[in-house]
BAFI-3210 file (N, C-alpha, C; in Angstrom, 3 decimals, decimal comma, padded with zeros to 6 digits):
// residues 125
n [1|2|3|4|5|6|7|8|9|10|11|12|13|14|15|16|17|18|19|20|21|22|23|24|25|26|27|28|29|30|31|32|33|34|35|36|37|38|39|40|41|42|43|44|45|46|47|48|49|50|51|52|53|54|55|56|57|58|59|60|61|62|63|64|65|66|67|68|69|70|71|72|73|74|75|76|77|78|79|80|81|82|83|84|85|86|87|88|89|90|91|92|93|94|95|96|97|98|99|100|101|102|103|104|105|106|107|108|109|110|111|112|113|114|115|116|117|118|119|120|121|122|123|124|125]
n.u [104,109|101,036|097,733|095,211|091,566|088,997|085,850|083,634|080,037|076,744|074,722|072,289|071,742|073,678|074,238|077,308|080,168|083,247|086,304|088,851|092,201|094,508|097,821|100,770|104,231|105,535|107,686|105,533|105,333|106,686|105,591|103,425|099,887|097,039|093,518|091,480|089,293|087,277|084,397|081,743|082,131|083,510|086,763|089,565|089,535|091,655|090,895|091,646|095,173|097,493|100,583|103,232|103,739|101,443|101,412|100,466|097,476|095,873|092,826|090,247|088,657|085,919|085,136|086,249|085,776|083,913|084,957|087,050|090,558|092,897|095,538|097,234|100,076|100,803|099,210|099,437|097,515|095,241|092,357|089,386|086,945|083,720|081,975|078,223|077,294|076,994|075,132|076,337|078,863|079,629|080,959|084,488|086,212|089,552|092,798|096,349|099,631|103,107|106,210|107,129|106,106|104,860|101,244|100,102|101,277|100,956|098,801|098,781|100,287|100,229|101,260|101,831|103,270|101,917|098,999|096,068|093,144|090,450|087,228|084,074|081,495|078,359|076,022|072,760|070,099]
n.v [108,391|109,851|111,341|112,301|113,088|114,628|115,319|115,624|115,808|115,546|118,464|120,982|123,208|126,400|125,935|125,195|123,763|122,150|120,652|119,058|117,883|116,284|116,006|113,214|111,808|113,321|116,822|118,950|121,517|122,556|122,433|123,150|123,380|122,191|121,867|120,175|118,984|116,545|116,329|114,341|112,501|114,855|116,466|116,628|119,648|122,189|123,527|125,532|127,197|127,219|128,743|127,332|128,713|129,769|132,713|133,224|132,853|131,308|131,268|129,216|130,874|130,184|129,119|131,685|134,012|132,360|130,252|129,389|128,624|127,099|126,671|124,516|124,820|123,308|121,140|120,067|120,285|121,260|123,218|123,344|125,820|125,821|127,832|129,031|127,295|125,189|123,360|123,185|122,764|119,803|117,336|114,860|115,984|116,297|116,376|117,521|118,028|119,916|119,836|123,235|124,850|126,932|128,819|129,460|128,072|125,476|125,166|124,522|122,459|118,575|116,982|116,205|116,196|114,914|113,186|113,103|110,877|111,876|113,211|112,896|115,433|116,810|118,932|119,551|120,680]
n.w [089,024|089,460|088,595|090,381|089,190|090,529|091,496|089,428|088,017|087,968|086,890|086,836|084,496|084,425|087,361|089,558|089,516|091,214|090,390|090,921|091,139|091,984|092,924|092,809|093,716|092,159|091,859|092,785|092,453|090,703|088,435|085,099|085,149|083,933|082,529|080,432|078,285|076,911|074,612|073,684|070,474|069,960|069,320|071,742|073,688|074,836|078,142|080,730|082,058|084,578|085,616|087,262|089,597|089,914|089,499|086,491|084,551|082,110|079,461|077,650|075,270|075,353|077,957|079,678|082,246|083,369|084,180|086,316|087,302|089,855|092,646|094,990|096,641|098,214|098,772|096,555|094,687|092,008|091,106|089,495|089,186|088,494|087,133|086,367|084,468|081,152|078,957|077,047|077,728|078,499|079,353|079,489|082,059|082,236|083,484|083,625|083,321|082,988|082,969|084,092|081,991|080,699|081,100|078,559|076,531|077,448|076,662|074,315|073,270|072,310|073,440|076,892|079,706|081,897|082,574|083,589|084,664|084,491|084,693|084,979|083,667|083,680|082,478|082,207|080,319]
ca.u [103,400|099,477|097,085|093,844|090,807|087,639|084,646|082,554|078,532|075,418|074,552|071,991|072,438|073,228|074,816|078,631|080,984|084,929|087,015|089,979|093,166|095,832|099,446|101,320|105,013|106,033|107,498|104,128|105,371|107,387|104,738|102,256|098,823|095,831|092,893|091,394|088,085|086,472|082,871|081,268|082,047|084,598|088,078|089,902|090,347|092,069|089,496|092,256|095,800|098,285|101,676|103,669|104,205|100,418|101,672|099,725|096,695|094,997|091,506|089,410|087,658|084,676|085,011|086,313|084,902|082,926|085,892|088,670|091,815|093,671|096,344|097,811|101,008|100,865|098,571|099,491|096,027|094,788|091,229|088,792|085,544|083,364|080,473|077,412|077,492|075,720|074,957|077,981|080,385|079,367|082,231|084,978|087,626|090,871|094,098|097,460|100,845|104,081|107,242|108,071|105,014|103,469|099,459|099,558|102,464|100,233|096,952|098,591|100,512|099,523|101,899|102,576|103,945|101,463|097,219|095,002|091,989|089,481|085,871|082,802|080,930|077,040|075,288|071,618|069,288]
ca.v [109,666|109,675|112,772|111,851|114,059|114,381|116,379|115,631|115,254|115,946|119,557|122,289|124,610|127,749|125,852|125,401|122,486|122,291|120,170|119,082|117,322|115,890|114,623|112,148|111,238|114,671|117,821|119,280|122,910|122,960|122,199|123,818|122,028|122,402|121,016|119,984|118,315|115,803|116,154|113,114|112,928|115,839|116,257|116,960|120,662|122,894|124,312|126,790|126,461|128,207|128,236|126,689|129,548|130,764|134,030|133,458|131,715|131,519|130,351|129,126|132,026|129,707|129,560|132,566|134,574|131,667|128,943|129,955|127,820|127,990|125,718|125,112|123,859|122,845|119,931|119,484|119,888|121,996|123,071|124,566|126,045|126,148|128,677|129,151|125,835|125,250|122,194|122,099|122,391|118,443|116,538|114,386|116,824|115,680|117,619|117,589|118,261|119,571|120,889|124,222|124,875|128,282|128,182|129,546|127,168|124,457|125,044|124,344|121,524|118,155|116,080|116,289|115,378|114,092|113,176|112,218|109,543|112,212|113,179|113,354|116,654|116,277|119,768|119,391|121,696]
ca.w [088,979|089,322|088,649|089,980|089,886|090,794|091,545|088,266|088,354|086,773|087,093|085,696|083,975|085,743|088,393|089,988|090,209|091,569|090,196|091,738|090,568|092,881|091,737|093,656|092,539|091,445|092,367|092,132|092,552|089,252|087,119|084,930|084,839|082,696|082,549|079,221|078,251|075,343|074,343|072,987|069,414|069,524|070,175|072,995|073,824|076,101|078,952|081,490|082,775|085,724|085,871|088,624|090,796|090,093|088,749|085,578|083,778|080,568|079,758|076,407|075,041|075,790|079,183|080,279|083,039|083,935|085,138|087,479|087,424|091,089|092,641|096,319|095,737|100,028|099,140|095,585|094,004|091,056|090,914|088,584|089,878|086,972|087,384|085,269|083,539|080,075|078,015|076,143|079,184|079,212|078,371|080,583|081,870|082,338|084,093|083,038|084,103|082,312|083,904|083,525|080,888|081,160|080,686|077,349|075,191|077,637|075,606|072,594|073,656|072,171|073,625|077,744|080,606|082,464|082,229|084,788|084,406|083,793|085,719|083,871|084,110|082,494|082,445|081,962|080,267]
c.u [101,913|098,865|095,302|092,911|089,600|086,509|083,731|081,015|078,111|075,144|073,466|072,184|072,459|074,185|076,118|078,894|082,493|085,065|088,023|090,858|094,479|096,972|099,904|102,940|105,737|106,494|106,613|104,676|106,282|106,993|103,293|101,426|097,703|094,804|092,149|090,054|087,927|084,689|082,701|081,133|083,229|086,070|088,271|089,957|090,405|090,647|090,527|093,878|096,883|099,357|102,090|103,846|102,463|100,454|100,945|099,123|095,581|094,313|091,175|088,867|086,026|084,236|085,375|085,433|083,607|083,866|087,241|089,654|092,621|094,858|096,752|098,651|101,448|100,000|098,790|098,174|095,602|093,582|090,518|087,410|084,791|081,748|079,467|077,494|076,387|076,146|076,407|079,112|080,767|080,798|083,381|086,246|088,706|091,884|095,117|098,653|101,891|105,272|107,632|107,353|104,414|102,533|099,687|100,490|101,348|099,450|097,445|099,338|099,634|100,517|102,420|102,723|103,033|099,514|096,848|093,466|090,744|088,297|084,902|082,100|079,804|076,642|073,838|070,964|067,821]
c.v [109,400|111,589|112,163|113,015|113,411|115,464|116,797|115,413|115,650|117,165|120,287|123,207|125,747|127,639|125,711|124,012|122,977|121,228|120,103|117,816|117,348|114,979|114,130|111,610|112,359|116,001|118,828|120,880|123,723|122,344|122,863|122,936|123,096|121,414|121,505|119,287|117,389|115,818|114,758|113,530|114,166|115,765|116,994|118,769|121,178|124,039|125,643|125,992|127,401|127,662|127,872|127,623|130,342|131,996|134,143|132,201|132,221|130,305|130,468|130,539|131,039|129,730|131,011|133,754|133,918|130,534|129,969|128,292|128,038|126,797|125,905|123,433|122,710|121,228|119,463|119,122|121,211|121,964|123,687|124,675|126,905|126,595|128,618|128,327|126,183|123,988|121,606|122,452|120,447|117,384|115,455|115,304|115,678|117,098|116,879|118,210|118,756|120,280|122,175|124,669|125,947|127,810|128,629|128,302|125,321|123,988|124,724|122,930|119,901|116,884|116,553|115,209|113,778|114,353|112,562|111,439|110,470|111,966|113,873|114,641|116,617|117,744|119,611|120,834|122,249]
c.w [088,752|089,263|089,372|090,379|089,668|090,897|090,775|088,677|087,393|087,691|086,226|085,449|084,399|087,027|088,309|090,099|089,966|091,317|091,265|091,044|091,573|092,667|093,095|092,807|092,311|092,308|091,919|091,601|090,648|087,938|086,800|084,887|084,459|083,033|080,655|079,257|076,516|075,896|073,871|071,635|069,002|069,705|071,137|072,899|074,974|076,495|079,599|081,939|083,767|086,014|087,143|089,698|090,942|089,744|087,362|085,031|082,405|080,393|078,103|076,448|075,847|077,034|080,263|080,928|083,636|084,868|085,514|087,970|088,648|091,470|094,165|096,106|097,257|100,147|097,463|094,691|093,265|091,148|090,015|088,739|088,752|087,464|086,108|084,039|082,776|079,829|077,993|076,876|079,671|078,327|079,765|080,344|082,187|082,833|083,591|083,370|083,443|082,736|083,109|082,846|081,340|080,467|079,163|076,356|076,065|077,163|074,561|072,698|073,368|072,843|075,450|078,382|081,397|082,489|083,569|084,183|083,820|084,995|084,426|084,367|083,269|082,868|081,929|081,911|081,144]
res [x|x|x|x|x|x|x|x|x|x|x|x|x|x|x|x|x|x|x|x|x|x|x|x|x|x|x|x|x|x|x|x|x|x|x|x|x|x|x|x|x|x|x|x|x|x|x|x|x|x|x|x|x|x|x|x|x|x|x|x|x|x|x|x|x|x|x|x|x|x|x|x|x|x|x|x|x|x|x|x|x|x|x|x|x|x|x|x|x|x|x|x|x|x|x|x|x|x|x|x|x|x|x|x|x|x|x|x|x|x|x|x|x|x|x|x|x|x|x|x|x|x|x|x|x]
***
C-alpha cells in the first residue's frame, strides 16, 4: 500500500495550492482519507477529511471555508485545494487513509490505517 502526494510549494500569502494524494495497493473507494499537517516545532494536527463515498466532510475550525477536501475514487486520488493561504498554513501535510472511517472519528484518530510521505507547503508573508 503506498499514499503518495504531492503538490506542495512556496506560496504567498493570499494565494492557492492543490494538493493531491494518490493510493496504490488499496481498495481506494472504501476508505476515508484525511489530510493532516505538522508545523515546525508543533504537533501533528488534523487539517479536513471525506468519507469514502464523498457524502460527507469535516474541516479544522482553522481552515474552514478556506480548504476544500474532494476525492475521485476513478483515479484513486484525494485532493485539497487550499485557498487564501496564511503564514501559519506552513507546515508538511501529510494524507491518510482508514477503512470505513467517517471524516469526523478520522480527525480524532491517532492511530491509522494508512500515511503518506508528506509535501511541504511554505506560505510566505
Amino acid at each position: 500500500v503506498q499514499l503518495q502526494a504531492s503538490g506542495g510549494g512556496l506560496v504567498q500569502a493570499g494565494g492557492s495550492l492543490r494538493l493531491s494524494c494518490t493510493a496504490s495497493g488499496v481498495t481506494f473507494s472504501i476508505y476515508g482519507m484525511g489530510w493532516f499537517r505538522r508545523a515546525p516545532g508543533k504537533e501533528r494536527e488534523f487539517v479536513a477529511a471525506i468519507s469514502w463515498s464523498s457524502g460527507s466532510t469535516y474541516y479544522a475550525d482553522s481552515v474552514k471555508g478556506r480548504f476544500t477536501i474532494s476525492r475521485d475514487n476513478a483515479k484513486n486520488t484525494v485532493y485539497l485545494q487550499m485557498n487564501s493561504l496564511k503564514p501559519e498554513d506552513t507546515a508538511v501535510y501529510y494524507c491518510a487513509a482508514d477503512k470505513f472511517t467517517t471524516p469526523r472519528t478520522l480527525s480524532t484518530r491517532t492511530s491509522l490505517g494508512y500515511w503518506g510521505q508528506g509535501t511541504q507547503v511554505t506560505v510566505s508573508s
